[in-house]
VEXDREN-2710 file (C-alpha; in Angstrom, 1 decimal):
% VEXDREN-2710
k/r/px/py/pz
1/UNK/-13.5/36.5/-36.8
2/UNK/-16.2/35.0/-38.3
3/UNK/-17.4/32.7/-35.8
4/UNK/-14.3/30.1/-36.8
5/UNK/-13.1/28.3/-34.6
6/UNK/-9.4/27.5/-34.1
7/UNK/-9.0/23.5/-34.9
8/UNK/-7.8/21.6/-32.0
9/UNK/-6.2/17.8/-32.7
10/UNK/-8.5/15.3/-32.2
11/UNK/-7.8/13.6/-29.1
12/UNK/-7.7/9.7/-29.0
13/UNK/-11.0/7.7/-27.5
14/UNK/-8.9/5.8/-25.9
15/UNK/-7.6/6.1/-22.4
16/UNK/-4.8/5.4/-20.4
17/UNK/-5.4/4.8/-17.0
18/UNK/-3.3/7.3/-14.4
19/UNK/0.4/6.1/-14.6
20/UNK/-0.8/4.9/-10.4
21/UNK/-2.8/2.6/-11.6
22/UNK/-0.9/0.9/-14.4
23/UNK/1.0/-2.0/-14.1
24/UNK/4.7/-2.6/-14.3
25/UNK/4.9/-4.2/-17.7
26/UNK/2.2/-1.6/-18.9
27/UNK/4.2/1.4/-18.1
28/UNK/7.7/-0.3/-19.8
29/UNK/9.3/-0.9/-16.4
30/UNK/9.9/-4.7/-16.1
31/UNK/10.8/-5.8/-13.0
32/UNK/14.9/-8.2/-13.5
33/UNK/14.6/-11.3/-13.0
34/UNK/16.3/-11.5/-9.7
35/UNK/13.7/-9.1/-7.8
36/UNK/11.6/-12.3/-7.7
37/UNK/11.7/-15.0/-4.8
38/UNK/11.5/-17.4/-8.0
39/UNK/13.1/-15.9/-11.1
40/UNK/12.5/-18.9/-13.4
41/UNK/8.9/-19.0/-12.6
42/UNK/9.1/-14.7/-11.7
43/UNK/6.7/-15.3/-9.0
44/UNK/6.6/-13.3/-5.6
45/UNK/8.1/-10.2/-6.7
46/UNK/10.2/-8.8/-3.7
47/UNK/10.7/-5.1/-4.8
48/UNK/9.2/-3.5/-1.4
49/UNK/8.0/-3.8/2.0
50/UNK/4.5/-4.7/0.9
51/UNK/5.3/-7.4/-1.5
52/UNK/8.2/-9.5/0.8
53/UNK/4.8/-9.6/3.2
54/UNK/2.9/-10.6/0.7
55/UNK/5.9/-13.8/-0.8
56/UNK/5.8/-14.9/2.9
57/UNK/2.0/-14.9/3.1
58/UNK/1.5/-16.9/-0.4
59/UNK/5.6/-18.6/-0.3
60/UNK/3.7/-22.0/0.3
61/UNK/1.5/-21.5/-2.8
62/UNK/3.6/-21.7/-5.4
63/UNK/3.7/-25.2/-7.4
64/UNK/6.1/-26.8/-9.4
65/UNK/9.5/-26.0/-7.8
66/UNK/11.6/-28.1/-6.2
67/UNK/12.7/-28.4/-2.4
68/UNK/16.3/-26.0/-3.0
69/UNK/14.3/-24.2/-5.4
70/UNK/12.2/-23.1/-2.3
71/UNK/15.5/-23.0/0.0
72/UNK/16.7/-20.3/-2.7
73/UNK/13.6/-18.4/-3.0
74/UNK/13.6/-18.7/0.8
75/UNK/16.9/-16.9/1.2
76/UNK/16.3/-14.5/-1.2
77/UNK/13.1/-13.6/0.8
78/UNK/14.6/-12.9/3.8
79/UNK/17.3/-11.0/2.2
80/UNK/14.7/-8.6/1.1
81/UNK/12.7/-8.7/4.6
82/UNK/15.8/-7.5/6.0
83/UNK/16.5/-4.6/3.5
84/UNK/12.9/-3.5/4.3
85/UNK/12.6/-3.8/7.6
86/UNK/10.0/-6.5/7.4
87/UNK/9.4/-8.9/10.5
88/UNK/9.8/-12.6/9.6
89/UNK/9.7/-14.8/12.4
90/UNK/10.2/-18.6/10.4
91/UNK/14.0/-20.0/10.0
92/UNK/12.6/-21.9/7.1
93/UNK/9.7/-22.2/4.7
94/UNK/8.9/-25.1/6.0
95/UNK/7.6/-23.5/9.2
96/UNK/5.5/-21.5/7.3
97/UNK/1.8/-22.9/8.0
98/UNK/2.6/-24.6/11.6
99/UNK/0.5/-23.9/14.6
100/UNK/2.8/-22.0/17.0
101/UNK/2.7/-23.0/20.5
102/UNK/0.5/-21.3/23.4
103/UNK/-2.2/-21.1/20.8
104/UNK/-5.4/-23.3/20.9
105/UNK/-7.2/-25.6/18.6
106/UNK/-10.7/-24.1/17.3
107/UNK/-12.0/-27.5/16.5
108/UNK/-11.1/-28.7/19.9
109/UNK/-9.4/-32.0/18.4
110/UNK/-6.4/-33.0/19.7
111/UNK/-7.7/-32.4/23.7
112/UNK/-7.1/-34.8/26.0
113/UNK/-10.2/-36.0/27.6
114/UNK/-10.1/-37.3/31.5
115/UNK/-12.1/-39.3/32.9
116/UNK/-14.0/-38.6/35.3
117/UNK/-13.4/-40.8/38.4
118/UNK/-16.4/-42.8/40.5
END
């Protein structure tokens, strides 16, 4: 054998991270249009659990869409909190945001003050 070595194909310098960490559209899997809470705009994915936390958490966030727009994306979210077992207490978006009751003011605004009587 005279010290030759079998030539191996030259690998690429470039790498691809593990197919974990890669996104969607990376790994050729797009996500349809109606998996999002707002197809048109195809923001707030809704394919699992994690992400139909995350659309309630952010819902409010989203600019440029109209009031049905949101009452759309709003149905479509809790159709996918129910298919995943996901815990959404609002009726509407439009709860999202609102102080619930029982729970007090950190600022401390909004107390009544009494006076104090002589």
């Amino acid at each position: 054998m005279n010290g030759a070595r079998s030539k191996s194909p030259k690998r690429s310098t470039s790498r691809k991270p593990p197919a974990s960490r890669r996104s969607a559209s990376s790994c050729g899997k797009k996500l349809r249009t109606s998996t999002f809470a707002f197809p048109r705009e195809r923001k707030e994915p809704l394919n699992d659990a994690k992400h139909v936390r995350n659309a309630v958490a952010r819902f409010d966030q989203v600019e440029g869409v109209s009031d049905s727009t949101r009452d759309a994306a709003w149905t479509r979210v809790k159709r996918a909190a129910t298919k995943f077992g996901v815990d959404v207490s609002e009726r509407s978006w439009r709860e999202l945001g609102r102080k619930t009751r029982g729970k007090k003011s950190k600022s401390g605004k909004g107390k009544k003050s009494r006076a104090k009587a002589s």
